[in-house]
C-alpha positions in Angstrom: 85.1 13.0 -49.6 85.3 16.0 -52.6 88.6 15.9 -53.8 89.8 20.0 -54.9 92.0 20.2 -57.7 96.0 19.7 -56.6 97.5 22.6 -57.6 101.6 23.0 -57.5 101.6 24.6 -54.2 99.8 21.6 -52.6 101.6 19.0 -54.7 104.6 19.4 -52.7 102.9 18.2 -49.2 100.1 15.8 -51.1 102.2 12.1 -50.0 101.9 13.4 -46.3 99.0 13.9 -44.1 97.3 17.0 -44.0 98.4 20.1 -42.1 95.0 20.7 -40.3 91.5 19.4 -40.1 89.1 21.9 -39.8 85.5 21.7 -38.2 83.7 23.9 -40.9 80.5 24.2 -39.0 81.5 25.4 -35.5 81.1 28.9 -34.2 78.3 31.3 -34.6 78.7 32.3 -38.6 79.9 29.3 -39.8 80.7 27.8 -42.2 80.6 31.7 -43.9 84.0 33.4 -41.6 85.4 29.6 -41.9 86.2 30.1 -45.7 86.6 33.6 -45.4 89.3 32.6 -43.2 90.9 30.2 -44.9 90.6 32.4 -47.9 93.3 34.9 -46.1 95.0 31.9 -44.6 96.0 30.7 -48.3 97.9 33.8 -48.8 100.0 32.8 -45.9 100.2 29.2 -46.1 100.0 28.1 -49.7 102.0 24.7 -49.7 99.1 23.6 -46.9 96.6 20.6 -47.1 93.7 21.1 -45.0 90.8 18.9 -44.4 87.5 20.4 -44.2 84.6 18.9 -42.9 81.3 20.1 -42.4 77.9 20.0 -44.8 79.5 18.8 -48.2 77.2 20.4 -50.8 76.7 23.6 -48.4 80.8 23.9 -48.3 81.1 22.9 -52.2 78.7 25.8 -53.1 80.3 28.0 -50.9 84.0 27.4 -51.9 82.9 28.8 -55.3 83.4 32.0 -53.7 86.6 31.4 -51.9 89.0 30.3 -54.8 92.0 30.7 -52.4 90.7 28.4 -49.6 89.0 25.7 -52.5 92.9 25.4 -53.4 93.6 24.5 -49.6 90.8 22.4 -49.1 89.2 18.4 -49.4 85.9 17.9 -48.4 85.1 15.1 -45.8 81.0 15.0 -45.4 79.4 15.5 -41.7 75.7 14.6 -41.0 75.8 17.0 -37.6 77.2 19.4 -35.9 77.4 20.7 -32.3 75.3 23.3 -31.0 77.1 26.2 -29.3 75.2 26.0 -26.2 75.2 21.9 -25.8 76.7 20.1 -22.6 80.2 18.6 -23.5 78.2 15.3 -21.8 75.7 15.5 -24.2 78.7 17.0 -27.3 80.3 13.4 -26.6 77.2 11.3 -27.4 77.0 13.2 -31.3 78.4 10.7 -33.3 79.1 12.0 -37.1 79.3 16.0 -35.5 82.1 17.4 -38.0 83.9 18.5 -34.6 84.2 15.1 -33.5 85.1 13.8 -37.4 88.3 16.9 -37.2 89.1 15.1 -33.9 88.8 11.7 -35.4 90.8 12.3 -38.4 94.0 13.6 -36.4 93.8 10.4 -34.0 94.1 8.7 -37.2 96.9 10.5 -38.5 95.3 11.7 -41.2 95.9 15.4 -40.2 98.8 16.9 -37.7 95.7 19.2 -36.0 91.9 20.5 -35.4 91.0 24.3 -35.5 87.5 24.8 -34.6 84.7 27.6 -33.3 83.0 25.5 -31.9 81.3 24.9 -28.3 84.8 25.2 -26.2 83.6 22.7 -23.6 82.9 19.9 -26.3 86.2 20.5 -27.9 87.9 19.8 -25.0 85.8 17.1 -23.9 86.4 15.3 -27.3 89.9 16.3 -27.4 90.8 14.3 -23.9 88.8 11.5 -25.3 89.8 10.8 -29.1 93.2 12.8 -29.1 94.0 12.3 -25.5 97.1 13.7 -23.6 100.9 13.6 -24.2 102.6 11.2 -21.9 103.3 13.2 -18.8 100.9 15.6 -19.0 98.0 15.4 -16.4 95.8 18.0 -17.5 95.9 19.6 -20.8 95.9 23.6 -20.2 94.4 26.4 -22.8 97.2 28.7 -23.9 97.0 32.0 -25.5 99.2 35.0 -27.1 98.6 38.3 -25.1 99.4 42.1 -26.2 101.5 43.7 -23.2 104.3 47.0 -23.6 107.6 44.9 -24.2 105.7 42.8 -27.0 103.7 39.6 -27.3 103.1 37.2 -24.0 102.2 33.5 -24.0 99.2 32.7 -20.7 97.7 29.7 -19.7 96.0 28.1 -18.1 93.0 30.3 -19.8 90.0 28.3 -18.6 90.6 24.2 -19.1 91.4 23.5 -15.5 89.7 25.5 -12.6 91.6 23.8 -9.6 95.3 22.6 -10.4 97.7 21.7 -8.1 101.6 22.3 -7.9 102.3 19.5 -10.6 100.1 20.7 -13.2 101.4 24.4 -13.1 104.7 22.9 -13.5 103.3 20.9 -16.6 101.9 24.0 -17.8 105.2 26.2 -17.6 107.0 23.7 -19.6 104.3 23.4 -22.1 104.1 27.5 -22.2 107.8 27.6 -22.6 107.2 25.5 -25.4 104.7 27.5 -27.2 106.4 30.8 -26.6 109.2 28.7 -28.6 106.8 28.3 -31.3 104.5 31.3 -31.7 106.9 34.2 -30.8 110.6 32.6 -31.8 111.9 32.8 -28.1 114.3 30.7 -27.7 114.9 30.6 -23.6 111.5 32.4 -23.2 111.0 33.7 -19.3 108.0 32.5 -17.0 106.3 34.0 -14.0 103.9 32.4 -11.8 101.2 34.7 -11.2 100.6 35.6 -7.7 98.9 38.0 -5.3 102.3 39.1 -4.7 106.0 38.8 -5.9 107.7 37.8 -2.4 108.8 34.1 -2.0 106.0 33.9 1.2 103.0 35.4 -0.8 100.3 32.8 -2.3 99.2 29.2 -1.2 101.2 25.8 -0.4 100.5 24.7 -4.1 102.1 28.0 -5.3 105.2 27.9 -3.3 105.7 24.0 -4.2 105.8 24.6 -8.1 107.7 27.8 -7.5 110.4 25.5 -5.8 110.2 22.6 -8.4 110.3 25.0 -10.9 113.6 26.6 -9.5 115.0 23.5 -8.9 114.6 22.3 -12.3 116.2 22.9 -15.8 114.1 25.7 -16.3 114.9 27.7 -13.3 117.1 30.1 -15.4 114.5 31.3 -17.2 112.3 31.4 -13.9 111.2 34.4 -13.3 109.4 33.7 -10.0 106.0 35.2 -9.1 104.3 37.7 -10.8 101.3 40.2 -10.5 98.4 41.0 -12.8 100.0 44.3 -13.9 103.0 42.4 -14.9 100.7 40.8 -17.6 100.5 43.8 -19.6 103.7 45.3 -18.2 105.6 42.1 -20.0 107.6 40.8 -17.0 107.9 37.5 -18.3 107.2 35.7 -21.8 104.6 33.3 -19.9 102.4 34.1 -17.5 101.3 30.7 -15.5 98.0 29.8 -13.8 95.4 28.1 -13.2 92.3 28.1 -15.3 89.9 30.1 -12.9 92.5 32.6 -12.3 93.3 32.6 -15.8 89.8 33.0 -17.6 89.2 36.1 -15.0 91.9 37.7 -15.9 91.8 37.5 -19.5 88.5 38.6 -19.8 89.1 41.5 -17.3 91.8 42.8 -19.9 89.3 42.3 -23.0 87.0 44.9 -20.7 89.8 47.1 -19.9 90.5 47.6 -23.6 86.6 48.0 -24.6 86.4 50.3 -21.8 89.8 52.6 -23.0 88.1 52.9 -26.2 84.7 53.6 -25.3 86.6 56.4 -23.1 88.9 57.6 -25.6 85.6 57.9 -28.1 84.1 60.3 -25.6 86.3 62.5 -25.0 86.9 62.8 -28.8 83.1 63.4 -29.3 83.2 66.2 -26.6 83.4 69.4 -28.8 84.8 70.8 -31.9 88.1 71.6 -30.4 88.3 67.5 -29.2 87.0 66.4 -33.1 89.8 68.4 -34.2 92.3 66.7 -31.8 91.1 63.9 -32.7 92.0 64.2 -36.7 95.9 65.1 -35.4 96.1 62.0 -33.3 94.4 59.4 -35.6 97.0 57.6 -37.2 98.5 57.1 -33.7 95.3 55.5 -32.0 94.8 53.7 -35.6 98.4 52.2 -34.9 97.4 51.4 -31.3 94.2 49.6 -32.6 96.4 47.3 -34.6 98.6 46.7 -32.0 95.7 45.3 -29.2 92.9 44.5 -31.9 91.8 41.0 -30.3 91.4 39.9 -33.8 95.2 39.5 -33.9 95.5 37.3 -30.8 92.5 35.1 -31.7 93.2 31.3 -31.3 93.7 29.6 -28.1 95.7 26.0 -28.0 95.0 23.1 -26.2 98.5 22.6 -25.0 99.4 18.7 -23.8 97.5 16.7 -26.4 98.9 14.6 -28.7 98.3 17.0 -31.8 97.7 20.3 -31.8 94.0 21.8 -31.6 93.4 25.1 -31.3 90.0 27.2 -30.6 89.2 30.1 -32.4 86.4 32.3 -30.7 82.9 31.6 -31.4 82.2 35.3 -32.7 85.2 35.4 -34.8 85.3 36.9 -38.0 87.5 35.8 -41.4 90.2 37.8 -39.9 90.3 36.3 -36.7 89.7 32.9 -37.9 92.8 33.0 -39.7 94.5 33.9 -37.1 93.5 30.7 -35.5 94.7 28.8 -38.5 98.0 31.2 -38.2 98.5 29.6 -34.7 97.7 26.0 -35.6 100.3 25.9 -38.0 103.0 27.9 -36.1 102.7 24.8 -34.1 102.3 22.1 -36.2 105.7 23.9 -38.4 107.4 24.1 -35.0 107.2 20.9 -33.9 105.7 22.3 -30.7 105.1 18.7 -29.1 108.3 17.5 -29.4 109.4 20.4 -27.6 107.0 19.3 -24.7 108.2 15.5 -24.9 112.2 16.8 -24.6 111.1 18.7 -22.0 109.3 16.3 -20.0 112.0 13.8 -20.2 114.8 16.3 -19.3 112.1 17.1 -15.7 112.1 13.4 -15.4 107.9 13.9 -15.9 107.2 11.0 -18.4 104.7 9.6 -16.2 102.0 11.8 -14.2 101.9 11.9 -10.7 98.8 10.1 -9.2 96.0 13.1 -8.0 95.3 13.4 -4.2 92.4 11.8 -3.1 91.5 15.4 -2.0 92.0 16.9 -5.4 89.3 19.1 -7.3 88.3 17.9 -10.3 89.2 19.4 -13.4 86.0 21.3 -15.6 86.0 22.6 -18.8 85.1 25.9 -18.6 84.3 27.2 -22.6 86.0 30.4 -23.3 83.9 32.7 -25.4 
């Protein structure tokens, strides 16, 4: 392993493990938007340690040009990588990939989480293998922070789980509680369970069962009850709760709502003289919108219910977004966002996971690009 220089701001948190292991070779431009983004990440996280592994003497040349993220990062040397396109059957049989090393190094406790780009079905695959689940949690669920009109919203399940049943949307309300804790400072955050409709009789038998459990529990004053898709980007609730199928639909639908406003908006601005003009007096306005829903912002999903915190950045992300990603890892490492899920679980009396029904789908990774 290369050791970087300790500088002052990394001396304070050099006894301890470090904040975040990061697979630098996962994604589509990596390791290039990996330091770019940890180069922007230094600016907001100084006192951080993080671990990156990848190709040692491609990463030590290129941290040459990323002072900021050499000051951050140790080098840990990987002989492979996982392709973006591999099976997480065959991912699991790469030994050495500097995915599975990021994984490896926080079941070790050498670092407090994994951010990656990487092939999303792999990382969760090797997550429920070498990290493994919390105590209590059946199914890990992908969480995510979502732009809607009252502010930011926490969703999951995003993709991880394709058929759940009553028990693990409970498990994910109280781990999306949790994160909304963590990433947007609520401190009794709201949740809705999203529905075809909002009356107590809409939706199927495992709908209705968590709604109950969930009313019936310590979080029942901040249940919301069942929401709609509009109440996504309406903000009904602080967490929107679901299963993975649902989910992944749902959040890619809005993505294409927001290309397809845009791509409108462009139009009409390109129409005639009179719109290019218009378009000059309302610029700063959409400019402001753009920051507001630019998906570079909200980049980073979390594997909620591990026992450390890994979060996936998207494959195609830039620096930006990539630090982003880093931005939501350590929101939850700072937080202490699994101790929030252990309380939790022991105030529900859920310590122990419910043995499935011999009828009960099994659970795919589904990659979220």
């Amino acid at each position: 392993m290369t050791k970087a220089p300790v500088t002052p701001e990394r001396d304070i948190a050099a006894s301890g493990p470090y904040a975040l292991a990061v697979d630098a070779m996962g994604g589509d431009r990596a390791p290039d938007i990996v330091l770019a983004g940890l180069d922007l990440a230094a600016d907001r996280h100084p006192k951080a340690r993080i671990l990156l592994i990848g190709d040692e003497a491609l990463l030590s040349a290129a941290l040459a040009k990323h002072p900021k993220a050499a000051g951050l990062c140790d080098i840990r040397h990987s002989e492979a990588s996982i392709p973006m396109d591999m099976k997480p059957t065959s991912a699991l049989r790469v030994r050495g990939s500097s995915m599975r090393m990021a994984m490896e190094a926080v079941a070790a406790g050498e670092a407090r989480g994994v951010v990656s780009a990487g092939n999303s079905g792999a990382m969760l695959a090797l997550a429920k293998i070498i990290v493994k689940a919390l105590p209590g949690i059946s199914r890990p669920a992908m969480a995510a922070v979502q732009p809607s009109a009252r502010g930011d919203v926490v969703m999951l399940d995003l993709g991880a789980n394709i058929a759940c049943d009553a028990r693990n949307l409970v498990e994910f309300a109280i781990m999306g509680e949790a994160f909304a804790q963590a990433a947007l400072g609520l401190p009794s955050p709201t949740i809705g369970l999203l529905n075809v409709g909002s009356e107590e009789l809409k939706g199927d038998e495992r709908l209705r069962q968590a709604s109950e459990r969930l009313r019936a529990s310590p979080l029942g004053p901040q249940f919301h009850g069942f929401v709609e898709g509009h109440d996504i980007t309406a903000g009904t609730t602080d967490v929107v709760v679901t299963d993975g199928f649902t989910g992944n639909i749902a959040l890619k639908t809005g993505e294409g709502a927001l290309k397809l406003a845009f791509s409108l908006l462009r139009r009409v601005f390109e129409t005639n003289l009179l719109t290019r003009l218009g378009y000059l007096l309302v610029k700063p306005g959409l400019e402001r919108m753009r920051e507001w829903i630019d998906p570079r912002r909200y980049n980073g999903a979390l594997f909620v219910g591990l026992n450390a915190i890994v979060v996936k950045s998207h494959g195609g992300a830039d620096g930006e977004s990539f630090a982003a990603a880093i931005d939501v890892a350590m929101d939850a490492v700072t937080h202490r966002l699994n101790d929030k899920i252990r309380a939790r679980l022991e105030q529900l009396g859920l310590e122990a996971p419910e043995p499935p029904a011999p009828a009960a789908a099994k659970a795919v990774p589904e990659p979220v690009s």
